[in-house]
C-alpha positions as a LaTeX table, in Angstrom:
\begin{tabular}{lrrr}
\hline
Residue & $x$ (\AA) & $y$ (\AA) & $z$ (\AA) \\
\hline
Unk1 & 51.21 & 120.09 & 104.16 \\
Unk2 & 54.31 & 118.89 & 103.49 \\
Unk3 & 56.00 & 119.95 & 99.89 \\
Unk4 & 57.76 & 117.65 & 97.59 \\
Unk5 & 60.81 & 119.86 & 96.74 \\
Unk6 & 61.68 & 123.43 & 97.62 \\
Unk7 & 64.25 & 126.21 & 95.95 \\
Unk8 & 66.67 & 128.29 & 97.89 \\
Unk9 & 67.69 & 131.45 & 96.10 \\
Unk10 & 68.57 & 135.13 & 96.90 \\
Unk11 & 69.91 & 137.23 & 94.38 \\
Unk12 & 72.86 & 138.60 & 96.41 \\
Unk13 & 74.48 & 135.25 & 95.47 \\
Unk14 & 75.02 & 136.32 & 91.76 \\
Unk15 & 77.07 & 139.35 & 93.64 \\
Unk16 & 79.78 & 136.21 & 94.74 \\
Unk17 & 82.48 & 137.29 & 92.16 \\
Unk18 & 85.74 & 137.57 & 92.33 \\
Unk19 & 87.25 & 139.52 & 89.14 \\
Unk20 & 85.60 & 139.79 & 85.63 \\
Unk21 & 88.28 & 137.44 & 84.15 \\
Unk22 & 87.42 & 134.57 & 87.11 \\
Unk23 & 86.51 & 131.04 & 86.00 \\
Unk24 & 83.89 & 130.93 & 88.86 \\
Unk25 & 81.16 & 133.13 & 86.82 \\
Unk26 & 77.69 & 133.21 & 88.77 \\
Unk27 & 75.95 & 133.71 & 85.64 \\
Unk28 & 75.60 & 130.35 & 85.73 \\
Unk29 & 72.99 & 130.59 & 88.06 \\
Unk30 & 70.83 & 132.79 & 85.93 \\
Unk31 & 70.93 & 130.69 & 82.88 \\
Unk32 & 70.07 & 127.74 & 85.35 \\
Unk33 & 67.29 & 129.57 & 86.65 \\
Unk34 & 65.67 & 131.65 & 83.19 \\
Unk35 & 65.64 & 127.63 & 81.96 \\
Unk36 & 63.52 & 126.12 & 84.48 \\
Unk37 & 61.65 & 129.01 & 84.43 \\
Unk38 & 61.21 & 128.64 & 80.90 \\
Unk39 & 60.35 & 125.02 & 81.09 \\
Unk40 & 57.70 & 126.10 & 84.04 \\
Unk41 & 59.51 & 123.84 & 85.56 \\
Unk42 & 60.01 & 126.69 & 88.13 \\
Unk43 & 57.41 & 128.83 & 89.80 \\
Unk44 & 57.00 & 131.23 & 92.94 \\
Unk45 & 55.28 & 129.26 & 95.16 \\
Unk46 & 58.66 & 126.73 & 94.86 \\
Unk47 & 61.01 & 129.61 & 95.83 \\
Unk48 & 62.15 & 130.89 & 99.68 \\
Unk49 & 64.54 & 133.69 & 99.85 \\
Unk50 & 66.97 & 133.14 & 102.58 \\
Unk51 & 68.71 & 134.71 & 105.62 \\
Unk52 & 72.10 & 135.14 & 106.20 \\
Unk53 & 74.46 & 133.16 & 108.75 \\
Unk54 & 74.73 & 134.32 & 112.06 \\
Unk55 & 78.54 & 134.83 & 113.45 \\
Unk56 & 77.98 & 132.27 & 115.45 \\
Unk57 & 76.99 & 129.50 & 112.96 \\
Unk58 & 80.05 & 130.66 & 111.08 \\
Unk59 & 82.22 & 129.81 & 114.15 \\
Unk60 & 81.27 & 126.52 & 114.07 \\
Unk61 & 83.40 & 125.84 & 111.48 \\
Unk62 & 85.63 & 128.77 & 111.01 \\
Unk63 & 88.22 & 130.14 & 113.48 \\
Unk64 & 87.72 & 133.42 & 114.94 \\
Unk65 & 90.87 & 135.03 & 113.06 \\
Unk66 & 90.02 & 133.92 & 109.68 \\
Unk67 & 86.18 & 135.20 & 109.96 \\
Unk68 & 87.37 & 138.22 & 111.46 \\
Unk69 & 90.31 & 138.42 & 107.94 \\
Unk70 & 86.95 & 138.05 & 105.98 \\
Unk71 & 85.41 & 140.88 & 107.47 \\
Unk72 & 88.18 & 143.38 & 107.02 \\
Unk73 & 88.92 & 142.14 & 103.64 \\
Unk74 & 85.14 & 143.10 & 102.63 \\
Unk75 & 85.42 & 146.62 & 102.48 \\
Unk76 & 86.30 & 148.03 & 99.11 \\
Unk77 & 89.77 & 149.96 & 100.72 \\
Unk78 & 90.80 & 147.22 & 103.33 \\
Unk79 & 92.91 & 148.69 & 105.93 \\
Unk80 & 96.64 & 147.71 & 105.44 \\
Unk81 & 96.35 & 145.70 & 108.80 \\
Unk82 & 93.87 & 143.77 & 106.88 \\
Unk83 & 95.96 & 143.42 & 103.91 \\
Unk84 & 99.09 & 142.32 & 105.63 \\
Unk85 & 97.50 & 139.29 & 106.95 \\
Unk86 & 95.36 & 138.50 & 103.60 \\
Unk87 & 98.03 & 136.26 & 102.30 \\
Unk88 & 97.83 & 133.56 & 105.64 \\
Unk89 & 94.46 & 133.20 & 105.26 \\
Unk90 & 94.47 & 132.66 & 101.22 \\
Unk91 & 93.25 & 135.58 & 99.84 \\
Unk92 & 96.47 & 136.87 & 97.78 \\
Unk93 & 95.98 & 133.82 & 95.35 \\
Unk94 & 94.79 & 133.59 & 91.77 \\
Unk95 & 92.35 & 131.21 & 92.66 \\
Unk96 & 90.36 & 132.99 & 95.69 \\
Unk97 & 91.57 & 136.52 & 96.00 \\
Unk98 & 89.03 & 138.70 & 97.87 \\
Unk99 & 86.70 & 141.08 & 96.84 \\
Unk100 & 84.18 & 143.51 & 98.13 \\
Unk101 & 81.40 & 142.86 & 100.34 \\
Unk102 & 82.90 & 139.47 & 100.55 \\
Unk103 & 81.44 & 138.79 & 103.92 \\
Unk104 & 78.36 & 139.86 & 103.49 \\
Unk105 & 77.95 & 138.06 & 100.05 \\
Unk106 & 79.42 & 134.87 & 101.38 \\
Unk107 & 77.24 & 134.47 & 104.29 \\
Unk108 & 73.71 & 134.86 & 102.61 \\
Unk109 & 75.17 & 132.01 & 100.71 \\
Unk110 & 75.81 & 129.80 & 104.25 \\
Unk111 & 72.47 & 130.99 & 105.15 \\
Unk112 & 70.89 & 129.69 & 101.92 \\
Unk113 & 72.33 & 126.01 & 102.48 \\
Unk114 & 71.28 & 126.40 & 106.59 \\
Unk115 & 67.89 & 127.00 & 105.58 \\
Unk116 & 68.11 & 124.63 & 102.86 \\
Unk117 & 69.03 & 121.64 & 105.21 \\
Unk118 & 66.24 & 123.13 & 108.23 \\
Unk119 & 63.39 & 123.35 & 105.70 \\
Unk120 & 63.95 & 119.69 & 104.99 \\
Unk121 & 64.67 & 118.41 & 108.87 \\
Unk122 & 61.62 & 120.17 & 110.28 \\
Unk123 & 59.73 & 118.76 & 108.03 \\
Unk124 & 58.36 & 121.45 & 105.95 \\
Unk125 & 59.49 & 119.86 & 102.02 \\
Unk126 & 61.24 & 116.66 & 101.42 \\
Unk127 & 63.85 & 118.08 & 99.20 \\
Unk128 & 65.63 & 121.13 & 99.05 \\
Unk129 & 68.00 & 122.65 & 96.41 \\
Unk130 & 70.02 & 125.53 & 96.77 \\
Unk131 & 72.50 & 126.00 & 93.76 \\
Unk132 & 74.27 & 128.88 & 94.99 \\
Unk133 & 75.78 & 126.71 & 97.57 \\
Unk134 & 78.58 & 123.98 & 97.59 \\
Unk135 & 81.64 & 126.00 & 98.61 \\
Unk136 & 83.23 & 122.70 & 99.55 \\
Unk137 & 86.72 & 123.84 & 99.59 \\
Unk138 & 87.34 & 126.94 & 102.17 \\
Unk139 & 89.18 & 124.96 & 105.69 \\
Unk140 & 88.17 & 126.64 & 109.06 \\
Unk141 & 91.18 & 129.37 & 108.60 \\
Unk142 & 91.97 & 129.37 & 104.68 \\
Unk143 & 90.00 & 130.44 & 101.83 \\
Unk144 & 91.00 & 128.12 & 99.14 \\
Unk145 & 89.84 & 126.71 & 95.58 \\
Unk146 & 87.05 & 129.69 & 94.81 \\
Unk147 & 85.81 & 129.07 & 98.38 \\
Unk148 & 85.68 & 131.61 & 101.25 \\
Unk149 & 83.19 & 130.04 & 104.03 \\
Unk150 & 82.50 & 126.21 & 103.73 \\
Unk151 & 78.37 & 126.34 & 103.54 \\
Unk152 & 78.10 & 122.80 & 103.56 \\
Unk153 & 80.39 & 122.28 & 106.54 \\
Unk154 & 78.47 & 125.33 & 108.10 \\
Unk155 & 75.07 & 123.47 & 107.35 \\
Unk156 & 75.87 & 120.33 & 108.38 \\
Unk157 & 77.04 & 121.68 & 111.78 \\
Unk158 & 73.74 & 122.99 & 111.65 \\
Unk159 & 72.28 & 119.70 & 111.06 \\
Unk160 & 74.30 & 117.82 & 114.02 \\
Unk161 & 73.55 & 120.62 & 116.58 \\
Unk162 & 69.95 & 121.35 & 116.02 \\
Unk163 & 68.54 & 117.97 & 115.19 \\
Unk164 & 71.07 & 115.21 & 116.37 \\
Unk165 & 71.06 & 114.02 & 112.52 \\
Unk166 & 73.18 & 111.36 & 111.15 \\
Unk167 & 74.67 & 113.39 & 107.83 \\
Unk168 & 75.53 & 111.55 & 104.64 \\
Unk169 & 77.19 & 113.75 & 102.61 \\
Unk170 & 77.66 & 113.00 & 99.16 \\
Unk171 & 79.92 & 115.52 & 96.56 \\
Unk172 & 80.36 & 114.81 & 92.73 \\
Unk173 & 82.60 & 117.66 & 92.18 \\
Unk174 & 85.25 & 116.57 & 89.73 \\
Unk175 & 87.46 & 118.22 & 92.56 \\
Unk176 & 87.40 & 116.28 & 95.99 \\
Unk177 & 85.68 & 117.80 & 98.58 \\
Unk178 & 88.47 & 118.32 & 101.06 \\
Unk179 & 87.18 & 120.87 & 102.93 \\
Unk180 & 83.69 & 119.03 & 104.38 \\
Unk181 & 86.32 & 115.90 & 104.95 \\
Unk182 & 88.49 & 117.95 & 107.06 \\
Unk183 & 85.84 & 119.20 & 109.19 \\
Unk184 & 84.19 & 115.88 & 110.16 \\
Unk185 & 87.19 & 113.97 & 109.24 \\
Unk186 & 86.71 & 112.48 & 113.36 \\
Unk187 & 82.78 & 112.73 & 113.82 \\
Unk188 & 81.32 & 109.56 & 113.01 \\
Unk189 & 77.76 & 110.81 & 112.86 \\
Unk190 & 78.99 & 112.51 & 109.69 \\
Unk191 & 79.64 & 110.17 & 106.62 \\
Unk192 & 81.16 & 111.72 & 103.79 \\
Unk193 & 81.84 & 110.70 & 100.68 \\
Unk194 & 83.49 & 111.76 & 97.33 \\
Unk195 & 83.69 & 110.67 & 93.96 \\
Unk196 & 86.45 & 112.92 & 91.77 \\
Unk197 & 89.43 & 113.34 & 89.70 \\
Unk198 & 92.26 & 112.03 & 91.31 \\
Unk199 & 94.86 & 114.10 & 93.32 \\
Unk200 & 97.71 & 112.83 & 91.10 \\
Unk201 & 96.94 & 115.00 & 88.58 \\
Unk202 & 94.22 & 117.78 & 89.77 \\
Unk203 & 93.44 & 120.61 & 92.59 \\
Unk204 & 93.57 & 119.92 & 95.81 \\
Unk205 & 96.15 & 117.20 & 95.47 \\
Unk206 & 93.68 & 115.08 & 98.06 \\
Unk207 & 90.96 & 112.25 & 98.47 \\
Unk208 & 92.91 & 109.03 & 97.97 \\
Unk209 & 91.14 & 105.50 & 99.07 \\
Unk210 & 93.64 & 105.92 & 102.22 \\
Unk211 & 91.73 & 108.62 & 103.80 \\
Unk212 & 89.09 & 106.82 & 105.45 \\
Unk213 & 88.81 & 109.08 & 108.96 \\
Unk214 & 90.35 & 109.56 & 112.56 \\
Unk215 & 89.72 & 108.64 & 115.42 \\
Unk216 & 85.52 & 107.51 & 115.97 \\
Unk217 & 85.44 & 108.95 & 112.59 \\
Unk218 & 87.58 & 106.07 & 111.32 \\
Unk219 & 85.65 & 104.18 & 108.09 \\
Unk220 & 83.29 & 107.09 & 107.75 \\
Unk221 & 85.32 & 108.89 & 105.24 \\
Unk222 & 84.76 & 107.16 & 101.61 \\
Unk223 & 86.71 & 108.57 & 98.67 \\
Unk224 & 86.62 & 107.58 & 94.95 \\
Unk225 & 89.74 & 108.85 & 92.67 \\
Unk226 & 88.64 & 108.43 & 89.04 \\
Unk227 & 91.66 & 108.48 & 86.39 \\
Unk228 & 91.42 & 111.13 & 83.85 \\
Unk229 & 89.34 & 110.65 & 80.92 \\
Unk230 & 86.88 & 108.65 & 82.58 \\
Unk231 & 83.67 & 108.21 & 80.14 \\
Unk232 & 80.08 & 107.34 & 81.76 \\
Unk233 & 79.90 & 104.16 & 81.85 \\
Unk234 & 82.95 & 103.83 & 83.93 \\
Unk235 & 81.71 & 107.05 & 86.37 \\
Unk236 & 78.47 & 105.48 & 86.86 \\
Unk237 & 79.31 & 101.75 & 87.42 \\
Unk238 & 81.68 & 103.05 & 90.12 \\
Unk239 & 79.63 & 105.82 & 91.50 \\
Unk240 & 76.48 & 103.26 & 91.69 \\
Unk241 & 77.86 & 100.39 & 93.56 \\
Unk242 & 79.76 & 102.56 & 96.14 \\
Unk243 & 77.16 & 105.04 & 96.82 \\
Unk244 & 74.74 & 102.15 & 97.43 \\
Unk245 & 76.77 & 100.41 & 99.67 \\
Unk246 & 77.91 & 103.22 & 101.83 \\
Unk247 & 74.56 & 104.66 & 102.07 \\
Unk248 & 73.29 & 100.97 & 103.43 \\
Unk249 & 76.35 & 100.88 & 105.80 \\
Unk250 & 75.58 & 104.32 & 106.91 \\
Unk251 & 71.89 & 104.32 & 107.84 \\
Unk252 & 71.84 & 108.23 & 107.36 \\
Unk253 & 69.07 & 110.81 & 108.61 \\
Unk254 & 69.41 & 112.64 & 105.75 \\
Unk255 & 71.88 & 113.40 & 102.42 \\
Unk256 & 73.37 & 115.98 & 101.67 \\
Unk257 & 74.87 & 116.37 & 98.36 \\
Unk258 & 77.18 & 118.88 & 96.38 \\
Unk259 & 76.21 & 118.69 & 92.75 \\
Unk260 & 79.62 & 120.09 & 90.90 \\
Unk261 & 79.20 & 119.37 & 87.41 \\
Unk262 & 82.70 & 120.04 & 85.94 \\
Unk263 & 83.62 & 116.09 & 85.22 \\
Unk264 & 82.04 & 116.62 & 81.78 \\
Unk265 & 84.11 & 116.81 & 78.47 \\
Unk266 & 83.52 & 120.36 & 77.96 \\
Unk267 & 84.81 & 121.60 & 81.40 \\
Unk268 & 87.93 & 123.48 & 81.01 \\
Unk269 & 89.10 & 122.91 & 84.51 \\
Unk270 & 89.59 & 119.03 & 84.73 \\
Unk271 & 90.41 & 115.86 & 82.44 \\
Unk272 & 87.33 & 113.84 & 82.89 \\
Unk273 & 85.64 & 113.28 & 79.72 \\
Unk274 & 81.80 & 112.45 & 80.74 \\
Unk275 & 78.82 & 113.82 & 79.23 \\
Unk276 & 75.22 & 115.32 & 80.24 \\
Unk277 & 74.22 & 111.50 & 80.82 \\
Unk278 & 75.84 & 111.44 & 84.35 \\
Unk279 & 73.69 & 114.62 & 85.46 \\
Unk280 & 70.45 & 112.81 & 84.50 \\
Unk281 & 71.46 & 109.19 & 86.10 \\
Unk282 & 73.28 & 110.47 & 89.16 \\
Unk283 & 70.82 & 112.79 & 90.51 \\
Unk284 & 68.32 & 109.59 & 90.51 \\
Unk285 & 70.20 & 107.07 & 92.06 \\
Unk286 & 70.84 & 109.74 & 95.20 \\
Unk287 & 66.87 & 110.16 & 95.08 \\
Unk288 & 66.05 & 106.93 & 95.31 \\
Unk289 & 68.60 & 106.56 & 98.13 \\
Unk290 & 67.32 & 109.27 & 99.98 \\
Unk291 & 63.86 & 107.60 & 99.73 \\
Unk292 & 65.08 & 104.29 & 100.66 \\
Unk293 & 66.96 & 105.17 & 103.89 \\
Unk294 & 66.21 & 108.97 & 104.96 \\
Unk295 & 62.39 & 108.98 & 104.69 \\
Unk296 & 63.41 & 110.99 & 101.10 \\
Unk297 & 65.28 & 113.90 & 103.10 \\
Unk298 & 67.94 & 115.74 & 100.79 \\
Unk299 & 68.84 & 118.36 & 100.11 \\
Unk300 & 71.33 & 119.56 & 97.03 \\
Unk301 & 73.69 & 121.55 & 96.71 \\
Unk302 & 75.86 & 123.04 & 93.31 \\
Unk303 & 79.20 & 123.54 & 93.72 \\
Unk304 & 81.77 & 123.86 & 90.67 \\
Unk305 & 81.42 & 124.16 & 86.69 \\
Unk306 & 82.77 & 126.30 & 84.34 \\
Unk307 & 81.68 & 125.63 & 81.20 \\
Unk308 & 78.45 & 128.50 & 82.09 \\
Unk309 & 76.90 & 127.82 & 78.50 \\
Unk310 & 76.81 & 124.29 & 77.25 \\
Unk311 & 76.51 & 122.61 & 80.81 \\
Unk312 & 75.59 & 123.82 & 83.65 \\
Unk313 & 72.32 & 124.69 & 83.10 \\
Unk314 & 71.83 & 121.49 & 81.38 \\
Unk315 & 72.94 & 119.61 & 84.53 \\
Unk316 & 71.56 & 121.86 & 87.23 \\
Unk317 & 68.15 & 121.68 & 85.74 \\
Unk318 & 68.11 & 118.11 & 85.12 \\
Unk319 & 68.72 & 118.06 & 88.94 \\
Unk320 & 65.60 & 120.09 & 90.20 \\
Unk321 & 63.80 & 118.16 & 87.66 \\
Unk322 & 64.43 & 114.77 & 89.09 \\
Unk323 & 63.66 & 116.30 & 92.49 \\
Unk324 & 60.50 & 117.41 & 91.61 \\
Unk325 & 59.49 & 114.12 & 89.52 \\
Unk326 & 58.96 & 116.66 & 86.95 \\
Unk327 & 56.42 & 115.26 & 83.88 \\
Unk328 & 59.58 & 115.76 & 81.07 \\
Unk329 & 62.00 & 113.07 & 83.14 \\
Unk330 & 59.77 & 109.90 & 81.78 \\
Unk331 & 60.10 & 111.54 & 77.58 \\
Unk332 & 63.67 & 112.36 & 78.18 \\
Unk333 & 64.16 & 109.04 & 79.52 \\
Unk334 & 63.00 & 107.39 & 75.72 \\
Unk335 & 64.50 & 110.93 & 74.03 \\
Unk336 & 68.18 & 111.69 & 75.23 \\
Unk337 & 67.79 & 114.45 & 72.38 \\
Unk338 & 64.71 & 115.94 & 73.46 \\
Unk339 & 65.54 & 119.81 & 72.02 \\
Unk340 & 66.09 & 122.43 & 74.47 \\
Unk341 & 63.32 & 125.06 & 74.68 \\
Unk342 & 64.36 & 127.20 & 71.39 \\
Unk343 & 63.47 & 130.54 & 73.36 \\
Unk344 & 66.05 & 130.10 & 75.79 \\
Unk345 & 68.65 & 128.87 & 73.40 \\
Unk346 & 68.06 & 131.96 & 71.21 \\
Unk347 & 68.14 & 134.03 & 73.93 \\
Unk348 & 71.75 & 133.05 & 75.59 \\
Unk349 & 73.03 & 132.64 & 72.42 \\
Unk350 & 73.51 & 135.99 & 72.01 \\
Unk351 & 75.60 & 136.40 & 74.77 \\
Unk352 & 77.80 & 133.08 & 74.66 \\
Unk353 & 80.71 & 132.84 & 73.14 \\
Unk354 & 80.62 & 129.21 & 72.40 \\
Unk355 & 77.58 & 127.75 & 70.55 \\
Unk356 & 74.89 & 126.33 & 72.79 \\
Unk357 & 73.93 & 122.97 & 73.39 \\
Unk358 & 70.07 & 122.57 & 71.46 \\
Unk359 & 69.49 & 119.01 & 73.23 \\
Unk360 & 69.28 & 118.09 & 77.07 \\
Unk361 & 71.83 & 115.15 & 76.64 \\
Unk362 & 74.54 & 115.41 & 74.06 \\
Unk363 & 75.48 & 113.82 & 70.92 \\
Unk364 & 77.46 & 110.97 & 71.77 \\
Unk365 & 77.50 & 109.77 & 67.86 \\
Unk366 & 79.92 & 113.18 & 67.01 \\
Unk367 & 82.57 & 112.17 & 70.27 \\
Unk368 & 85.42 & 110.20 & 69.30 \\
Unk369 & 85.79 & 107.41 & 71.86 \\
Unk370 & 89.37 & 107.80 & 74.38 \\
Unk371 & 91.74 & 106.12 & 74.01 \\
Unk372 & 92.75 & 103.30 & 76.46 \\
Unk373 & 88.81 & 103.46 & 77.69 \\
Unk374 & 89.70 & 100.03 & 79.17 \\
Unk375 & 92.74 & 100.28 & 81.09 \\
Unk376 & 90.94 & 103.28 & 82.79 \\
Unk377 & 87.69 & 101.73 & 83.54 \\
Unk378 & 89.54 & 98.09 & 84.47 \\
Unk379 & 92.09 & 101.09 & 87.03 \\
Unk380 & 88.72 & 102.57 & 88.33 \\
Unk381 & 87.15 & 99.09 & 88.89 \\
Unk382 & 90.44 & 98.49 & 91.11 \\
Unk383 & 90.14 & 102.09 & 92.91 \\
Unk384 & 86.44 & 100.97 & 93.94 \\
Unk385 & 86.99 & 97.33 & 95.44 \\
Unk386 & 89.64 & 98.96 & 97.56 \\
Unk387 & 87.66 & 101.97 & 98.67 \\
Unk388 & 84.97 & 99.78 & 99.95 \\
Unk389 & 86.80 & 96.82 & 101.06 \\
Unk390 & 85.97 & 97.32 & 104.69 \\
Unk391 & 82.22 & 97.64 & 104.28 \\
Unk392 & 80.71 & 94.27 & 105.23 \\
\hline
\end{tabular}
């Protein structure tokens, strides 16, 4: 029988931590998860637990060296030989300095999104989330932005060798998903496609309209550079038309999409300035897609957000709830301010440090409007006609 939606997690992937004082705080995921729960939203019978990546499917992405850096760096007293060569493979900065068991941590996570995108290819579910993954910044011999192995490069190799599949894969991280670019950035069975802050002004400094692919990859390489303090309406309108067209021009087998939700207001790591109404719209226009061109085969990732309290459980859950056509999308649909279950929000709030969020969607009567909200949405109008200017 085949299953409407399926949930990838192993709880070794709370263990991917990289100091106490890190922005990239897996707690997230148990907030995400103790809310669906809470909701019933999330049962057994929707979970599988995971293997872990082989060395091999590793090496499809990742050189030899920088896998076997990884694995030295794991042990809790690396051997200086290991240490010496930690800063040319980007382990020495701030941002992704390495940690123990690193390895082994890292690759349940690849193995996670493999078996995410397999479950959904042979057949077995039509959807498959696995929040844990969405590392979409680590290059084949760098660790880099939080990253160390790229599980969505890893699991769309995955998809191209096992099952021939045309990949569309679709990232909403605020930061531009350089790392799945660079690995397909000449395959043009592999479509990707990114919709972020610009590189002007945030990490990694990539994903202008001018990247567009090499070689037979040319024009299957779609990028979408929103100006700072982008609202929703602006996000969407963009996000909508382009993701539509691409998807049409694409003709994928199946999407794959990294579901970053640090573009909201509260999200101390960018300048965006949407709100919770992005994670309820976007999720269901890549549904539909994936309905309308893939025979509904997707799978989601998560990827970055680092405001832990207010949204990413918000967000992530609103995700596995439009992948399950869940009963509470059609009364949040007439009730943006639906409350949040007051169990759960008594229970975290004793932990946050910033008051939680009682509503699914937020307030927008208490936000003060941005300033020049027109010149930015009439700059990202501008950024989207180019970016798709070559699609018939």
């Amino acid at each position: 029988m085949l299953i409407n939606a399926m949930f990838i997690h192993h709880e070794d992937e709370l263990k991917y931590r990289f100091n106490d004082d890190h922005p990239f705080n897996q707690q997230r995921l148990e907030l995400t998860y103790d809310l669906l729960t809470e909701i019933k939203a999330l049962s057994p019978e929707h979970i599988i637990v995971p293997r872990s990546a082989t060395e091999d499917e590793l090496l499809t992405i990742h050189q030899p060296a920088y896998l076997h850096s990884v694995k030295g760096l794991s042990s809790p007293n690396p051997e200086p030989m290991w240490l010496a060569k930690a800063d040319l493979f980007g382990f020495t900065s701030e941002d992704t300095p390495f940690f123990p068991l690193m390895h082994e941590v890292t690759s349940t996570i690849v193995g996670g999104s493999i078996t995410a995108v397999d479950h959904v290819m042979s057949g077995k579910s039509r959807h498959t989330l696995h929040l844990g993954g969405g590392l979409h910044h680590a290059l084949s011999n760098r660790g880099s932005g939080f990253c160390v192995y790229n599980d969505a490069s890893v699991a769309i190799a995955y998809l191209r060798e096992h099952y021939n599949a045309r990949v569309l894969y679709i990232d909403t991280d605020v930061h531009h998903g350089d790392g799945v670019q660079w690995s397909f950035y000449t395959d043009p069975n592999v479509c990707t496609y990114s919709i972020h802050e610009t590189g002007k002004y945030l990490f990694p400094g990539t994903g202008f309209v001018t990247e567009r692919g090499e070689s037979d990859g040319y024009g299957t390489c779609f990028n979408i550079p929103l100006e700072p303090y982008t609202e929703d309406e602006s996000w969407l309108d963009c996000f909508r038309e382009s993701i539509s067209r691409v998807t049409a021009m694409f003709k994928p087998d199946i999407i794959v999409s990294q579901h970053g939700c640090d573009a909201h207001a509260y999200d101390p790591l960018s300048h965006q300035h949407c709100s919770m109404r992005i994670y309820q719209e976007m999720p269901a226009i890549i549904h539909q897609l994936a309905h309308q061109y893939c025979d509904g085969r997707w799978t989601a990732f998560g990827g970055g957000g680092y405001d832990i309290w207010r949204v990413v459980p918000r967000a992530w859950s609103l995700l596995w709830l439009e992948m399950t056509d869940h009963p509470l999308l059609s009364p949040l649909q007439q009730d943006p301010l639906m409350p949040l279950p007051e169990r759960w929000v008594a229970r975290w709030q004793q932990k946050a440090p910033v008051p939680i969020p009682t509503t699914w969607l937020d307030d927008l009567t208490k936000w003060e409007p941005m300033p020049r909200r027109s010149e930015i949405s009439i700059q990202n109008r501008k950024t989207n006609e180019i970016a798709l200017q070559y699609i018939p």
